[in-house]
C-alpha positions as CSV (number, residue, x, y, z in Angstrom):
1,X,26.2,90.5,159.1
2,X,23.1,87.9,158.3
3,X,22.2,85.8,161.3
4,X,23.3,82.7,159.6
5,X,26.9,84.3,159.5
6,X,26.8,85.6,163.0
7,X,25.4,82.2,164.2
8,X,28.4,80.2,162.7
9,X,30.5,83.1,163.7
10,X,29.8,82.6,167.3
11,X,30.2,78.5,167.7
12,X,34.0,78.9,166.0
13,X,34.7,82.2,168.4
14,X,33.5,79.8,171.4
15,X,35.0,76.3,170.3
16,X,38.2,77.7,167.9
17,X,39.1,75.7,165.1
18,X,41.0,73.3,165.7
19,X,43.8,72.5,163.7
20,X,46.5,70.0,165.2
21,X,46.2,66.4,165.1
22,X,44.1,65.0,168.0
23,X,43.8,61.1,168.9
24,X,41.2,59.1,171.0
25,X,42.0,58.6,174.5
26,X,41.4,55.5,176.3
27,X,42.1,51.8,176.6
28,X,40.0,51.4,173.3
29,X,39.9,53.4,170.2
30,X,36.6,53.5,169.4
31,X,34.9,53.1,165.9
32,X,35.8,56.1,163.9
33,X,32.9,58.7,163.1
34,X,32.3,58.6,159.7
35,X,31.0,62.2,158.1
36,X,30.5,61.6,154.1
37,X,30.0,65.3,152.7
38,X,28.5,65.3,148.6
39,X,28.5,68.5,147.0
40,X,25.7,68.5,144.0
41,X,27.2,69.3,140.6
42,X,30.6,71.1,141.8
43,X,32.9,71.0,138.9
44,X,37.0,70.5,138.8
45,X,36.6,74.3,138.8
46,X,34.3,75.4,141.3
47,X,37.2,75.1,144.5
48,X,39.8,77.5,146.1
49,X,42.4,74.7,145.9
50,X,42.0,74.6,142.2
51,X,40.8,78.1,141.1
52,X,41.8,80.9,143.7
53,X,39.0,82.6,142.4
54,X,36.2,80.5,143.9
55,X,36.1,81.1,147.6
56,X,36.3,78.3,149.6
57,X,38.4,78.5,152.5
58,X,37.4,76.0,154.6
59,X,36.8,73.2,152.0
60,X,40.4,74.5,150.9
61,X,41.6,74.2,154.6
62,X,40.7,70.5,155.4
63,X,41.6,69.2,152.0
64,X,45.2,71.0,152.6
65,X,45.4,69.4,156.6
66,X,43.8,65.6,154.6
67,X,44.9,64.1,151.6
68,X,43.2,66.0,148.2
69,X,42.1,63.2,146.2
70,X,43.5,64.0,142.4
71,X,42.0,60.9,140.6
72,X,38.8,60.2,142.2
73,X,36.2,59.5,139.8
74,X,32.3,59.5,140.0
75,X,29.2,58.7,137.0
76,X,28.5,62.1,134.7
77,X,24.8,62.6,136.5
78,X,24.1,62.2,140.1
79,X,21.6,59.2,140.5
80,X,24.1,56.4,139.3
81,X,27.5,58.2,141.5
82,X,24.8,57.9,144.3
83,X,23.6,54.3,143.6
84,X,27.7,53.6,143.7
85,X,28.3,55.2,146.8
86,X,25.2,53.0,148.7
87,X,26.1,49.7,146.9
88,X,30.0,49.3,145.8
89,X,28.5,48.6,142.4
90,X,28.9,50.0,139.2
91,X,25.4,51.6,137.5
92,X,25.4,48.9,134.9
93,X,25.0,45.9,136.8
94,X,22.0,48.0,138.9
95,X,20.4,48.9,135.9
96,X,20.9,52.3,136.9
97,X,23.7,53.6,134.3
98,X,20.9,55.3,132.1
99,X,20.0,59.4,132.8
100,X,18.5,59.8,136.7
101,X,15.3,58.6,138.3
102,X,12.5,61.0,137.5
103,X,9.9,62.2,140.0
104,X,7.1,60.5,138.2
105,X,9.4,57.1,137.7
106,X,7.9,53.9,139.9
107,X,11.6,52.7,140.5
108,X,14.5,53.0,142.5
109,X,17.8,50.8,143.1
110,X,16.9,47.4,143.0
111,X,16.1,46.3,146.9
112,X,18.0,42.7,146.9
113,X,21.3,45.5,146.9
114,X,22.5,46.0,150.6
115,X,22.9,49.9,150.8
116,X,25.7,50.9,153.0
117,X,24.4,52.1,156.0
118,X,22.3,49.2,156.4
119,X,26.1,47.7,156.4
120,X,27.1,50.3,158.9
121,X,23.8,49.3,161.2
122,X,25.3,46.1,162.1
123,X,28.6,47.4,162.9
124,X,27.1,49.6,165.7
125,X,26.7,52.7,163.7
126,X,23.6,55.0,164.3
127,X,22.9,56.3,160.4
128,X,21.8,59.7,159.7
129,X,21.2,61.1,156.5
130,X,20.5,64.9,155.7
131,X,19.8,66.3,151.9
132,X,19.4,65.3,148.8
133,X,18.3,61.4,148.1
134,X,17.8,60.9,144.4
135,X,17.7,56.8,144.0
136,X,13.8,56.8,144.1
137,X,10.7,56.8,146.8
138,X,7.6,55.4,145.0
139,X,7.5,52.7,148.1
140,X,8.8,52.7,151.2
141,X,11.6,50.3,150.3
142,X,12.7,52.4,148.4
143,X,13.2,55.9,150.6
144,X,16.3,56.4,153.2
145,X,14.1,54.8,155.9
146,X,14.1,52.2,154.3
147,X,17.9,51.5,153.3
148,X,18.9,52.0,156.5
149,X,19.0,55.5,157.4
150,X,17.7,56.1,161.0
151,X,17.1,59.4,160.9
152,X,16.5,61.1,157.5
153,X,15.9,65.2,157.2
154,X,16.0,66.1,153.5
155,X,14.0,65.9,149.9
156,X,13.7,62.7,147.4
157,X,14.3,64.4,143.7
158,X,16.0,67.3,142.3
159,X,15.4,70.3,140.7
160,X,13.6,71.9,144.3
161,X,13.6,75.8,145.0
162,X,16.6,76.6,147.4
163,X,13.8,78.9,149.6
164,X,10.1,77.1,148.9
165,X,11.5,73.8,148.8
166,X,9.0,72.7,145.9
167,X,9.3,70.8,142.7
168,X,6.8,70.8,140.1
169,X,4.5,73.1,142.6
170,X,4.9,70.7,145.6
171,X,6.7,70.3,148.0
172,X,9.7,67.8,148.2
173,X,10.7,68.4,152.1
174,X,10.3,66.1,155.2
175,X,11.7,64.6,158.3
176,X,12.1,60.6,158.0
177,X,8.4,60.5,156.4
178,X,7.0,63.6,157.7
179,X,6.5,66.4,154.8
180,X,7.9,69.9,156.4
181,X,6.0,72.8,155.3
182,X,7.2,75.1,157.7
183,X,11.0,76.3,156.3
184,X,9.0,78.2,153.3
185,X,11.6,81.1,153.0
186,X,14.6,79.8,154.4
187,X,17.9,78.9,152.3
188,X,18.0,74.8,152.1
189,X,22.2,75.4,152.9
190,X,21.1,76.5,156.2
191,X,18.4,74.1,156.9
192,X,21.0,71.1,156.3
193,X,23.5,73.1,159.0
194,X,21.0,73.5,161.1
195,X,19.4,70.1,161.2
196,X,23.0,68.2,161.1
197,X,24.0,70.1,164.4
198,X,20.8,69.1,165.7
199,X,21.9,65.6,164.9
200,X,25.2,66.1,166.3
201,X,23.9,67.4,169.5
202,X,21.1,64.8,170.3
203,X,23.6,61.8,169.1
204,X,24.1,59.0,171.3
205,X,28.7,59.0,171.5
206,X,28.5,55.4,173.0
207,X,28.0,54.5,169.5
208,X,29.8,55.7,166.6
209,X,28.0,58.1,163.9
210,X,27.5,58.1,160.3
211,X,26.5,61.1,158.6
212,X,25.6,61.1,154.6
213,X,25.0,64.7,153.9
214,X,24.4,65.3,150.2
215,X,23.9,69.1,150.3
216,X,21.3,70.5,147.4
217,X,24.1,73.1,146.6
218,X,25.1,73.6,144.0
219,X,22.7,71.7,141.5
220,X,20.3,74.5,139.7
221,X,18.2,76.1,139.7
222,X,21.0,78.1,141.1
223,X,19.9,81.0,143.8
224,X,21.9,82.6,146.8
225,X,21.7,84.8,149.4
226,X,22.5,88.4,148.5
227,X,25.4,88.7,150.5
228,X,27.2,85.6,149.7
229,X,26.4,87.4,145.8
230,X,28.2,90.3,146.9
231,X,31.5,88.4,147.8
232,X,32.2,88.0,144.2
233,X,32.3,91.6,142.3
234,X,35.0,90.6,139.7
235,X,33.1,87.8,138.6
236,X,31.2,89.4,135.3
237,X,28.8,86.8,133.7
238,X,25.6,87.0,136.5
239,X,25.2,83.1,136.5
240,X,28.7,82.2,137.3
241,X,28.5,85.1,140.3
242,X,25.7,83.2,141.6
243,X,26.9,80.0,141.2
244,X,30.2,81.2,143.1
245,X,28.3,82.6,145.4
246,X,26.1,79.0,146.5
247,X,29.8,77.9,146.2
248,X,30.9,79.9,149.4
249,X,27.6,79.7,151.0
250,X,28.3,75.8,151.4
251,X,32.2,76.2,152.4
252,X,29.8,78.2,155.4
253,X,28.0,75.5,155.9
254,X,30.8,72.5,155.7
255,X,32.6,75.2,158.9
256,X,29.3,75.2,160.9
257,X,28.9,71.6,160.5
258,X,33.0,71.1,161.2
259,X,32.5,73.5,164.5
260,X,29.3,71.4,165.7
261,X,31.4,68.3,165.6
262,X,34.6,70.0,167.2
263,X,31.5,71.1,170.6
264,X,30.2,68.3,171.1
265,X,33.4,66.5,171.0
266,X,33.2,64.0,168.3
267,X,35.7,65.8,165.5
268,X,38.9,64.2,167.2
269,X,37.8,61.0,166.2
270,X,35.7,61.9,162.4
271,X,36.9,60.8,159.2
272,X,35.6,63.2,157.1
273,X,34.8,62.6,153.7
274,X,34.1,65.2,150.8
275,X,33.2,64.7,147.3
276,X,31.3,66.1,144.3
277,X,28.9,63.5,142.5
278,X,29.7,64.6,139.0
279,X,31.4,67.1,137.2
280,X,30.1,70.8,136.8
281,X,27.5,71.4,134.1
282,X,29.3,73.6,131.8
283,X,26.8,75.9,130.1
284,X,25.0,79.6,131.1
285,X,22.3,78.6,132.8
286,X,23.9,76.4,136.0
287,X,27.6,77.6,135.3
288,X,29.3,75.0,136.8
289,X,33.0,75.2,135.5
290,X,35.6,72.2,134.8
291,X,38.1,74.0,133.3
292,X,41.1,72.5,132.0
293,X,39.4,69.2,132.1
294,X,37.3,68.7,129.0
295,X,33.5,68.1,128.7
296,X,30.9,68.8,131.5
297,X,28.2,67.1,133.6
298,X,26.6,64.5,131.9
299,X,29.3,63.3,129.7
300,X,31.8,61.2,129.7
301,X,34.9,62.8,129.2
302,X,37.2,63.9,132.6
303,X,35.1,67.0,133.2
304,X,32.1,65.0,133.9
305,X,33.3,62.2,135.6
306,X,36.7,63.1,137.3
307,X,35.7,64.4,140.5
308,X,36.7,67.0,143.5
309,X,37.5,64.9,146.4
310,X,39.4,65.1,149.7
311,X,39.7,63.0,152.9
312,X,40.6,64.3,156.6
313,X,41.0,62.3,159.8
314,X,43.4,61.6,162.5
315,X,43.0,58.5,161.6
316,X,44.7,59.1,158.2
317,X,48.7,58.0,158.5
318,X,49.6,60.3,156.1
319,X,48.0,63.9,155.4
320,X,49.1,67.5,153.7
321,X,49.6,66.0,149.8
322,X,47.7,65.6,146.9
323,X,47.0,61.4,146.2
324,X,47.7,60.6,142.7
325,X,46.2,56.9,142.6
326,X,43.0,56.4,141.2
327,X,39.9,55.3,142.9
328,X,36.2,55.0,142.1
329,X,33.0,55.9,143.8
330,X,31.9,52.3,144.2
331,X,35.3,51.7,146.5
332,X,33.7,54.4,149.4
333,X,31.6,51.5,150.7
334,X,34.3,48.6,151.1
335,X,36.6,51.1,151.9
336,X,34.5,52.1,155.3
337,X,33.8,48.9,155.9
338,X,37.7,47.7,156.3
339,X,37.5,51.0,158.5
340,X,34.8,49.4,160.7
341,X,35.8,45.8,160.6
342,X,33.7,44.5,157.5
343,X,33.9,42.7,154.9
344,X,32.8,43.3,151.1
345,X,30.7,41.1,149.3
346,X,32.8,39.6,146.6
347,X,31.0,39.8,143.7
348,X,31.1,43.7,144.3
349,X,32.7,46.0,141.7
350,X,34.1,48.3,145.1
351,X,37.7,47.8,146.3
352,X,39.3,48.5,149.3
353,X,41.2,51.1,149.3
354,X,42.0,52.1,152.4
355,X,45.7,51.8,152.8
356,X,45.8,54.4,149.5
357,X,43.8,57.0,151.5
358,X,45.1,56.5,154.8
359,X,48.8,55.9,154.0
360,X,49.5,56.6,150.4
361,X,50.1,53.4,149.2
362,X,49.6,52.5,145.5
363,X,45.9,52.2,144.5
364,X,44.8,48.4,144.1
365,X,42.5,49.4,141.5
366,X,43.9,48.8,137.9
367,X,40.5,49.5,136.2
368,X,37.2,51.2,136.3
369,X,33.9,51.4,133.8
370,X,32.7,55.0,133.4
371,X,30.0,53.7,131.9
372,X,28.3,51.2,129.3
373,X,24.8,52.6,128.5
374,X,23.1,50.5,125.3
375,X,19.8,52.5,125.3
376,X,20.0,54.7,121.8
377,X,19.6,57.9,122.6
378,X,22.2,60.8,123.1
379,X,24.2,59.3,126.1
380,X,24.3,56.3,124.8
381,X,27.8,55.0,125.1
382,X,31.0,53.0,126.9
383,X,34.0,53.9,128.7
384,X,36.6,52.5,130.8
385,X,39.7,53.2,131.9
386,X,42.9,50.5,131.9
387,X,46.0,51.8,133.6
388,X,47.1,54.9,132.4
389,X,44.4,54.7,129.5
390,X,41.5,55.3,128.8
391,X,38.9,54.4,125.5
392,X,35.8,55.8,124.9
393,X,33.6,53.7,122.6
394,X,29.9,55.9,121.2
395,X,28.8,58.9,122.4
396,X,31.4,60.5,124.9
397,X,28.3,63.2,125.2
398,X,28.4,67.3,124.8
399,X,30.1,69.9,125.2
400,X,32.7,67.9,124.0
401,X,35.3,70.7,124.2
402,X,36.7,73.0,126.8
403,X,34.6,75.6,128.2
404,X,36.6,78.3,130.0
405,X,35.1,80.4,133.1
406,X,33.2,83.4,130.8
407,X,34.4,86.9,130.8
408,X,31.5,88.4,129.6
409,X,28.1,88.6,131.0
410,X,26.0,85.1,129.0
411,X,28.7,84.5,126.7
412,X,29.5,81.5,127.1
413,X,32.5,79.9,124.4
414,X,33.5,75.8,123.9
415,X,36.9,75.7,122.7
416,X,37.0,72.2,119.8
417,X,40.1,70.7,118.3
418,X,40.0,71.7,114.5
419,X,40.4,68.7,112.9
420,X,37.1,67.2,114.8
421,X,35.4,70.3,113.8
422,X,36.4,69.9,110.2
423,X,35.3,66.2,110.8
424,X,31.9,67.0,111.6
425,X,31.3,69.2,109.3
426,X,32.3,66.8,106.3
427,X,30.7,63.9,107.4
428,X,28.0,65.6,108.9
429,X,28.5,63.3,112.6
430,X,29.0,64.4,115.6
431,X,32.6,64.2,116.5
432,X,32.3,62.1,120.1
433,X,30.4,59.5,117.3
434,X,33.6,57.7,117.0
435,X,36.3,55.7,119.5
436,X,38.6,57.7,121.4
437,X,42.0,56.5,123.0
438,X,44.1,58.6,125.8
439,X,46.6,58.0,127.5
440,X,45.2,60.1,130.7
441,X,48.3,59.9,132.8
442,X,50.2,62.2,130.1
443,X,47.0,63.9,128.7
444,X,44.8,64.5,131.7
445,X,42.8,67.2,129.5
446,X,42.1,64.8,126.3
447,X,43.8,66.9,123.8
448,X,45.5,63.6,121.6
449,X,43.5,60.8,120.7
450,X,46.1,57.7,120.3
451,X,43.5,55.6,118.3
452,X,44.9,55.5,115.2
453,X,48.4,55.2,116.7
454,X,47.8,52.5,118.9
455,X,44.9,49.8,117.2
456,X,46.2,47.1,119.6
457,X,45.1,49.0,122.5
458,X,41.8,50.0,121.3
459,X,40.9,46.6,120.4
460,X,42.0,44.6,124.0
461,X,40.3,47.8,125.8
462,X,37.1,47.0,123.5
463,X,37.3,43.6,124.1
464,X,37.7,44.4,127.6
465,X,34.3,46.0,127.4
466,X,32.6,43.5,125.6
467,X,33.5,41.0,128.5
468,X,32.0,43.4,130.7
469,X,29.3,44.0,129.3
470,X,28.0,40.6,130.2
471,X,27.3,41.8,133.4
472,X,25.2,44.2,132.4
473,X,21.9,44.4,134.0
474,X,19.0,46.4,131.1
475,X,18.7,50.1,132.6
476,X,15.9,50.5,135.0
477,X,13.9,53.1,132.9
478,X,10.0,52.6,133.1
479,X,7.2,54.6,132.3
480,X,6.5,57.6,134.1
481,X,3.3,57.4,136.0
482,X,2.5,61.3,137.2
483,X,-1.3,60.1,138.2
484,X,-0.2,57.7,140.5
485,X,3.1,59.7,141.5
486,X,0.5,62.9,141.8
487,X,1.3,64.6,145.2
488,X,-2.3,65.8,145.4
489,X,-3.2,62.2,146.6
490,X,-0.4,62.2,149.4
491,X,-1.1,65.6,151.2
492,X,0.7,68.1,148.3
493,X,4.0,66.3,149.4
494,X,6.2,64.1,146.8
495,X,5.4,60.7,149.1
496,X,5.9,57.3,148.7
497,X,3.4,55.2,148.7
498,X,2.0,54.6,144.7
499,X,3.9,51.4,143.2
């Protein structure tokens, strides 16, 4: 057994793992502690509660005790689902719908936006924030310290090596603004359990926590520790072993971090929040899997944007059943702050949905953009969803089919509907190049577009967008600038510090 395991291993054979319901004691219930788990690029696929072949039994255990959040939707790529969760705004009115923010990019979410935990800050909460940032650095403003994170133990882009902790030959590592070159060699997973036990240990419990921890796993490049490879010999195609294997190797690190809270007596009283920030990316390097749900990362179809989610707490009134409304990654942040004792701002796109999550009720939200991205290129495209339907308008992005988990070593198959095949081929477009209709309710997979059954509908949902897209703000998309960006200048660190 690895140290990491035996570690782990010995906090749950000291503490247990607790299981029954457990309420806070006193004359006053305080402030809940609020632990807000992300998992990088986990698809509908890549969980125990949805494919038994992906082991995840601890995810798979709280998400059975919670409430498993079936229609909980996120952006197709990670920076504008991450803008969402810190503002309660959609990317389009940031100006952050377009791709992600780029190393080199002097730019980041625009700073007249109130992030969250700067919210959280004056309702008493210490704020900690451990992993992967991703809504830019070039100036202080623009880092976790700066947004209201007190303490911040993690890496500003993407893309990093799971063991040197580098991007583009430097390193991407630090404490609050402090580069960390000493964790060469050891698996980022464990850094993040390490360092959020740490936190948990050296918090002050007068006041209540909150903990964003947006692990690395299971973005690419995908890497894992031998033995967590070993876990999975049925699994045939090398990539998707791996990518199982970084899988489980979180689910480890979710039951340390669970354990640290249940020593130090602050699980009793934790809502506990877990969610992916986009969908899986489908394809044979990164083998992510969203299977039935069609597309991948990146696109706009359910397997990029409908998202794994789950909520556990003893604060929930109602637990052990899957929650069929629909909510958005912008409604997190009013959500938490009608936990708290805040209020929203009312211009934001975020709703409150607490009484769905903690008592079932029916969802207030009606509606939600997916996107509107004007910039022509290949994601360029709209989407929203209205009730029970949902239009897509452009470019819904590719794969545009079904990708099934592979059977076979690198092969790697997209199942298409026929007659878009046949389409493309005669009129030589891409088949997404067109408006879609779905009734998602009945078709959760997009198999039948209603379009050219329904024109009424397709025209009030397009003129619904049109109306919306008066809000939209131009996407945030400069220039790179690698001289100024160059982490030669800042100590070989990716720093702030250059626009």
């Amino acid at each position: 057994m690895s140290a990491w395991s035996t570690w782990w291993l010995l906090l749950v054979l000291l503490t247990g793992w607790v299981t029954s319901d457990l309420y806070v004691h006193g004359s006053e219930v305080q402030k809940p502690h609020i632990v807000f788990v992300v998992a990088d690029d986990l698809g509908w696929n890549d969980i125990s509660y949805n494919n038994p072949d992906v082991i995840t039994p601890t995810l798979d255990k709280l998400a059975r005790e919670g409430v498993i959040l079936n229609q909980s939707y996120v952006q197709p790529v990670c920076t504008p689902t991450r803008a969402s969760f810190m503002t309660g705004y959609f990317p389009y009115r940031l100006g952050m719908q377009h791709k992600v923010l780029n190393r080199d990019a002097p730019a980041g979410v625009p700073l007249n936006f109130t992030f969250l935990p700067q919210k959280l800050k004056e309702h008493g909460y210490s704020t900690y924030m451990i992993g992967k940032w991703h809504l830019g650095f070039c100036k202080y403003g623009f880092t976790p310290d700066g947004r209201g994170f007190e303490h911040f133990y993690g890496f500003y882009n993407a893309d990093e090596g799971y063991y040197n902790h580098t991007v583009g030959g430097y390193l991407d590592l630090r404490e609050d603004l402090h580069p960390d070159f000493h964790r060469n060699g050891t698996y980022s997973t464990y850094i993040f359990a390490q360092k959020a036990e740490e936190y948990i240990a050296n918090h002050n419990q007068s006041q209540p926590m909150y903990l964003y921890l947006p692990f690395q796993s299971v973005h690419g490049p995908i890497m894992v520790p031998q033995h967590y490879l070993d876990m999975y010999p049925n699994i045939h195609d090398t990539n998707r072993r791996i990518k199982s294997g970084m899988i489980t190797a979180m689910d480890d690190a979710v039951k340390y971090l669970v354990t640290s809270l249940q020593k130090h007596g602050m699980w009793e009283n934790t809502l506990f929040v877990f969610t992916t920030d986009n969908g899986g990316p489908a394809n044979p390097i990164n083998a992510g899997n969203n299977w039935p749900l069609r597309g991948s990362k990146g696109t706009l179809w359910e397997g990029g944007t409908r998202g794994v989610a789950f909520v556990h707490g003893n604060m929930l009134q109602r637990t052990g059943y899957v929650n069929n409304e629909m909510i958005h990654a912008v409604d997190w942040y009013p959500s938490l702050l009608e936990l708290v004792g805040g209020e929203r701002d009312p211009d934001m796109d975020g709703i409150n949905v607490w009484d769905t999550l903690s008592k079932g009720y029916p969802s207030p939200r009606k509606e939600f953009v997916y996107n509107i991205d004007v910039v022509k290129d290949a994601r360029s495209g709209a989407a929203i969803r209205m009730g029970d339907y949902k239009l897509i308008s452009g470019k819904g992005g590719h794969p545009d089919g079904w990708v099934p988990v592979p059977t076979v070593d690198g092969v790697w198959e997209e199942h298409v509907l026929m007659d878009e095949y046949e389409e493309m081929i005669e009129l030589g477009l891409a088949p997404h190049n067109k408006t879609y209709l779905f009734n998602i309710k009945d078709d959760p997979t997009e198999h039948h577009d209603l379009s050219k059954h329904m024109p009424d509908k397709v025209n009030e949902m397009l003129a619904r967008l049109e109306e919306l897209k008066k809000k939209l703000v131009p996407a945030i998309h400069p220039k790179e600038e690698p001289d100024k960006a160059d982490p030669r200048k800042f100590g070989n660190a990716w720093s702030p510090g250059w626009c």
